[in-house]
C-alpha positions in Angstrom: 5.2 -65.0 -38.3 4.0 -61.5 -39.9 0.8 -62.4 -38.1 2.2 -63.2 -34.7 4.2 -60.1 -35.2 1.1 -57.9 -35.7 -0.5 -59.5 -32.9 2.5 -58.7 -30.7 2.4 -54.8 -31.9 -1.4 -54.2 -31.6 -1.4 -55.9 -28.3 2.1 -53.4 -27.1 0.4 -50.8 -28.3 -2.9 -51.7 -26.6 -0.6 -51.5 -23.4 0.9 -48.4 -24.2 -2.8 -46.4 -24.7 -4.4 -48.4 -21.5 -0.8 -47.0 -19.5 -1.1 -43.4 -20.9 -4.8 -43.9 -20.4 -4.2 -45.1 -16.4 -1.6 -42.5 -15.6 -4.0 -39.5 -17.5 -6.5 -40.7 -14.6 -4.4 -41.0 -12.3 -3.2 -37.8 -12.4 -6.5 -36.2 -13.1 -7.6 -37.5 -9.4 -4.8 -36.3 -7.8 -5.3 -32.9 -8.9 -9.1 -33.4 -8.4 -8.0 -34.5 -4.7 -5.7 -31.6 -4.4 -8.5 -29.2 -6.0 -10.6 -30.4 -3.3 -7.9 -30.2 -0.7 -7.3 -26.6 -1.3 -11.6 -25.3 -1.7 -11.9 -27.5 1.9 -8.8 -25.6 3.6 -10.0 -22.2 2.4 -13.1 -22.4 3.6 -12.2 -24.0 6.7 -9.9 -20.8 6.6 -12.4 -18.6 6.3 -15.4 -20.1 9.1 -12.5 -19.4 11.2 -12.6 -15.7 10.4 -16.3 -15.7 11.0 -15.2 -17.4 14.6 -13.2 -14.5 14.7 -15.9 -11.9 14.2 -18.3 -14.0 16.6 -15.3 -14.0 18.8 -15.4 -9.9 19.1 -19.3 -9.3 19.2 -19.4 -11.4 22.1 -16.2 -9.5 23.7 -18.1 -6.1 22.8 -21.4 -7.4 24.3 -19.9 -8.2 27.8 -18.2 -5.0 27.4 -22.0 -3.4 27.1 -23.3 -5.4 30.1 -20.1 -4.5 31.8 -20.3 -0.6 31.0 -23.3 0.8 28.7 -22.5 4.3 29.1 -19.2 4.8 28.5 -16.4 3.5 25.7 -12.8 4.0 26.0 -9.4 2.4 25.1 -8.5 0.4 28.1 -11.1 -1.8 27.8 -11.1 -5.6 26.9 -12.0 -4.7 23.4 -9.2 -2.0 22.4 -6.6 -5.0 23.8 -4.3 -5.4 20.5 -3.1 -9.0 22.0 -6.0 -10.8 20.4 -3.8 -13.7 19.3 -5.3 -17.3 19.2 -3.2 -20.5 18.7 -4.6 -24.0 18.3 -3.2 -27.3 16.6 -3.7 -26.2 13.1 -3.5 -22.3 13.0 -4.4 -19.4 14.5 -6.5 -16.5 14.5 -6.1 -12.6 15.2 -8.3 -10.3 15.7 -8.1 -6.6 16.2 -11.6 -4.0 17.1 -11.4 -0.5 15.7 -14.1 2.2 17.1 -15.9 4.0 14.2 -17.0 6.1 16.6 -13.4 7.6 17.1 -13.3 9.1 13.4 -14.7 11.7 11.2 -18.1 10.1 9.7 -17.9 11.1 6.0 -21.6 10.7 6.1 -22.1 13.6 8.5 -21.2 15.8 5.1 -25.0 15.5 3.8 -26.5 16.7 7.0 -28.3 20.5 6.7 -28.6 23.2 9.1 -26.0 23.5 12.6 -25.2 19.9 12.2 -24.1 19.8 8.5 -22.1 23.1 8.8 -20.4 21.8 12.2 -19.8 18.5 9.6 -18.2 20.5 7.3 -15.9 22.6 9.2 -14.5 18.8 11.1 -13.6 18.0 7.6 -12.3 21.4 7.1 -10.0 21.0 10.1 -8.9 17.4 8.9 -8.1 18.5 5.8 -5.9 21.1 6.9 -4.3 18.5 9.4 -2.8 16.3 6.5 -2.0 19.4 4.7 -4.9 18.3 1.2 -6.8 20.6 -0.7 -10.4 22.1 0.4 -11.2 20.7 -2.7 -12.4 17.5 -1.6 -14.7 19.3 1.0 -17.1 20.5 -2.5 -15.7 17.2 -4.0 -16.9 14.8 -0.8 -20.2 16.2 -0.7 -20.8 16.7 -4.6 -20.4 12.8 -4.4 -23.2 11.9 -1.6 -25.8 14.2 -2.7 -28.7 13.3 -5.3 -28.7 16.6 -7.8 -26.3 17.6 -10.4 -25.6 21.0 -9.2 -22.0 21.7 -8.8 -20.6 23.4 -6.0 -17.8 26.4 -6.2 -14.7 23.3 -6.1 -17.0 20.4 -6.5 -17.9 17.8 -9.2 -20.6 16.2 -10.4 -21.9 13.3 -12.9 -20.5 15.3 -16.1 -17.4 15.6 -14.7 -17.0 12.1 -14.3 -18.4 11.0 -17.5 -15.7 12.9 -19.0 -12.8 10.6 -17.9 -11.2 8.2 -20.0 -12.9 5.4 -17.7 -16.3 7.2 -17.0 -18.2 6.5 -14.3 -21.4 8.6 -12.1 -21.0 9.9 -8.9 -23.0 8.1 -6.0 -25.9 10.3 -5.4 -26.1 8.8 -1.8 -24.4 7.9 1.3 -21.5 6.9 1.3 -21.6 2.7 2.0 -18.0 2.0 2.0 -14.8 4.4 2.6 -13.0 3.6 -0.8 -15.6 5.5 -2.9 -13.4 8.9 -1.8 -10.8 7.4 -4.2 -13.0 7.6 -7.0 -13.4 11.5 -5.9 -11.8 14.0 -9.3 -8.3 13.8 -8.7 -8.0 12.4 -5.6 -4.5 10.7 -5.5 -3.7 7.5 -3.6 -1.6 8.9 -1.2 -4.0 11.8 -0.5 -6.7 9.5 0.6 -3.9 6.9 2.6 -3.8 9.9 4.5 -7.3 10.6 5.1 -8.1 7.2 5.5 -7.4 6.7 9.6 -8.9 9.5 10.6 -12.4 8.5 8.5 -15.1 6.7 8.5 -18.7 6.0 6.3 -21.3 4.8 9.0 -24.7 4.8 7.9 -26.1 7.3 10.3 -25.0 10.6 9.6 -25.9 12.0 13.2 -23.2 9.4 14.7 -21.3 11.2 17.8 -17.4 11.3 17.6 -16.5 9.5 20.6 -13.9 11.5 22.3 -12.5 8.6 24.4 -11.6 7.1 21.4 -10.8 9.5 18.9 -7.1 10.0 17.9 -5.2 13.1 18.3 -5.9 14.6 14.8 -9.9 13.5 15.5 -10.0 15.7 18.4 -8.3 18.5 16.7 -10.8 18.6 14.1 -13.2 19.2 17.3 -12.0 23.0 17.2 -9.4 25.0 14.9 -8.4 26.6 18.5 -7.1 23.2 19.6 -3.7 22.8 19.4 -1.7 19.6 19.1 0.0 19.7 22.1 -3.7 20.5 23.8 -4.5 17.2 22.0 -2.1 15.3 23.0 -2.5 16.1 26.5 -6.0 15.4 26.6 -5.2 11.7 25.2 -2.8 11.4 28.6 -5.6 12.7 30.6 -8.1 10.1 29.4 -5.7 7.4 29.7 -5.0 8.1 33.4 -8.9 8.2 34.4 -9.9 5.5 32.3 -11.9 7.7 29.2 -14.0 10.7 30.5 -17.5 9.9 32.1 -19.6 12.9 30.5 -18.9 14.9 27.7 -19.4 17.4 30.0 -16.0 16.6 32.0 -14.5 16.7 28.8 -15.4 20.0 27.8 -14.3 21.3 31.6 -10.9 20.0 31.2 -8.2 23.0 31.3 -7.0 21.8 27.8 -10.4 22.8 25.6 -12.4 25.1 28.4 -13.3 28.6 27.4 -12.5 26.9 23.5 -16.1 27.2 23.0 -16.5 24.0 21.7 -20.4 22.4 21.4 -21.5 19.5 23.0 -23.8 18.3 20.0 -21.7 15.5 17.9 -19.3 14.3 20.6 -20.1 11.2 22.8 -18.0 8.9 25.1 -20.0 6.1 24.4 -19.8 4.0 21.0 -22.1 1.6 18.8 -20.1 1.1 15.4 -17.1 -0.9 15.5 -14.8 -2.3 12.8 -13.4 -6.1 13.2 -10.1 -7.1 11.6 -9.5 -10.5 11.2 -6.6 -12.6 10.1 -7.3 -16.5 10.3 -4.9 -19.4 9.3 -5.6 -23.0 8.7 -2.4 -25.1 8.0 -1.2 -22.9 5.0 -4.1 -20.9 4.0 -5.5 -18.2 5.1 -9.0 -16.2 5.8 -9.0 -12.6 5.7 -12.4 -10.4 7.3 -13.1 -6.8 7.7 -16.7 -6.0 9.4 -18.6 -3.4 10.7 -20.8 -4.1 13.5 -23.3 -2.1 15.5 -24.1 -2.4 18.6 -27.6 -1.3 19.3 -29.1 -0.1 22.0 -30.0 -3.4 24.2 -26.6 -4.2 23.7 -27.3 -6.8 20.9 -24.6 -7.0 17.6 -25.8 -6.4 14.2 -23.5 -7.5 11.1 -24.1 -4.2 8.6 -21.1 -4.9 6.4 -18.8 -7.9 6.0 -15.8 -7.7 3.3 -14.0 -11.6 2.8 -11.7 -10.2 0.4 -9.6 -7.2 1.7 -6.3 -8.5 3.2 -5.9 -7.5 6.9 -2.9 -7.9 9.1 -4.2 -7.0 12.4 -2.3 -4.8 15.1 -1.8 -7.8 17.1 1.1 -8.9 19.8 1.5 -12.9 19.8 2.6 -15.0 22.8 6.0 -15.2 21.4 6.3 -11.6 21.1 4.8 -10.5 24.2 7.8 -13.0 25.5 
């Protein structure tokens, strides 16, 4: 009997281990499954985004073959009711001219064009009410010696912080670096932010069809904001100016003495803002593309991990 009774207990707890052993594996597949699940929907997720960003080159290319010379924002492109619903999500997509800020990049330029460069900034500056610091600062940051200027700061500045760190000693490649500038506050450069960009070449036009009231301010310190603001109503009625030149003879800037050199009404640099969503996860994009000058689309900088949520009106809205 004391055998049968062992027997009996080493063949229960032979059970037990095999159960615990079953349910173990069991529950290490299903997570395996879900694991694999969740990798597939993100990534289906985020080739959607990438559909997203094919989806806007190709609307900014038939925009080129459409009209090469001139860019404004009552074309296809500037439409903020990019919305796309299918069976298992959706994507939005939103296109931002470059073109239509202040390139940062414009600060390491010499001669006419850098000092033009510098009094933009100037005027921007003074729009969002921020020190003139960060002119000395901004540039201090793009150039490649270690010679301070009057407000500026340079590589031993930087050092010195708690978390040290050197200054970039070239272009600027992405518009965050400014809040690595000394002492440049978060809400300070939230402010800057919209009316910036960092494009790689320095000599990029402002496109005045494009550029927001505060942009075109920064064009002359004799332009008012009213004067701004009526010269966004008088684009808007004649579809963006044609010429520079019928810019600069509109009643709101003429006899302003405002310079042809840096402004454009044609564009090449464009940001694309995606948002894409498959069943419940989502793909988030920010690229800048350029458009060059036959009209093909270059990806120079793709970003998969910056939340968007792009200025777009959906079907159910717009009812």
């Amino acid at each position: 009997m004391n055998q049968q009774g062992v027997a009996l207990i080493s063949v229960l707890l032979v059970v037990v281990i095999a159960t615990v052993l079953s349910v173990s594996m069991i529950r290490h597949q299903n997570l395996t499954i879900h694991k694999a699940r969740n990798i597939y929907d993100h990534a289906q997720a985020a080739q959607y985004a990438l559909g997203g960003e094919e989806l806007a080159r190709q609307i900014l290319w038939q925009d080129f073959k459409d009209a090469p010379e001139v860019d404004h924002l009552q074309e296809e492109w500037a439409d903020q009711a990019l919305f796309f619903e299918f069976e298992d999500g959706d994507v939005s997509v939103e296109i931002n001219d470059l073109q239509g800020r202040f390139n940062i990049n414009a600060l390491g330029l010499s001669g006419d064009a850098g000092r033009s460069a510098q009094l933009r900034f100037s005027q921007l500056l003074q729009l969002v009410g921020t020190d003139a610091m960060y002119m000395d600062r901004a540039i201090d940051w793009m150039d490649d010696d270690i010679s301070t200027r009057p407000l500026g700061a340079e590589d031993y500045d930087y050092l010195g912080l708690d978390l040290p760190y050197r200054s970039g000693g070239q272009a600027y490649i992405d518009l965050t670096e400014l809040r690595l500038l000394l002492d440049m506050e978060a809400d300070t450069y939230e402010q800057l932010e919209p009316y910036l960009s960092a494009l790689p070449e320095p000599t990029t036009p402002i496109n005045i069809n494009t550029a927001s009231a505060g942009v075109l301010q920064s064009v002359s310190a004799k332009l008012t904001s009213e004067a701004s603001s009526e010269l966004i109503n008088e684009r808007e009625a004649q579809q963006g100016y044609q010429t520079v030149t019928e810019f600069l003879q509109s009643p709101f800037v003429a006899g302003l003495g405002i310079q042809e050199a840096g402004l454009s009404v044609q564009s090449n640099f464009f940001e694309v803002r995606v948002r894409a969503r498959y069943l419940e996860r989502y793909g988030y994009l920010t690229s800048i593309v350029q458009r060059n000058v036959d009209g093909t689309m270059s990806v120079i900088f793709r970003n998969l991990s910056r939340k968007v949520y792009p200025n777009v009106v959906t079907e159910e809205q717009q009812g």
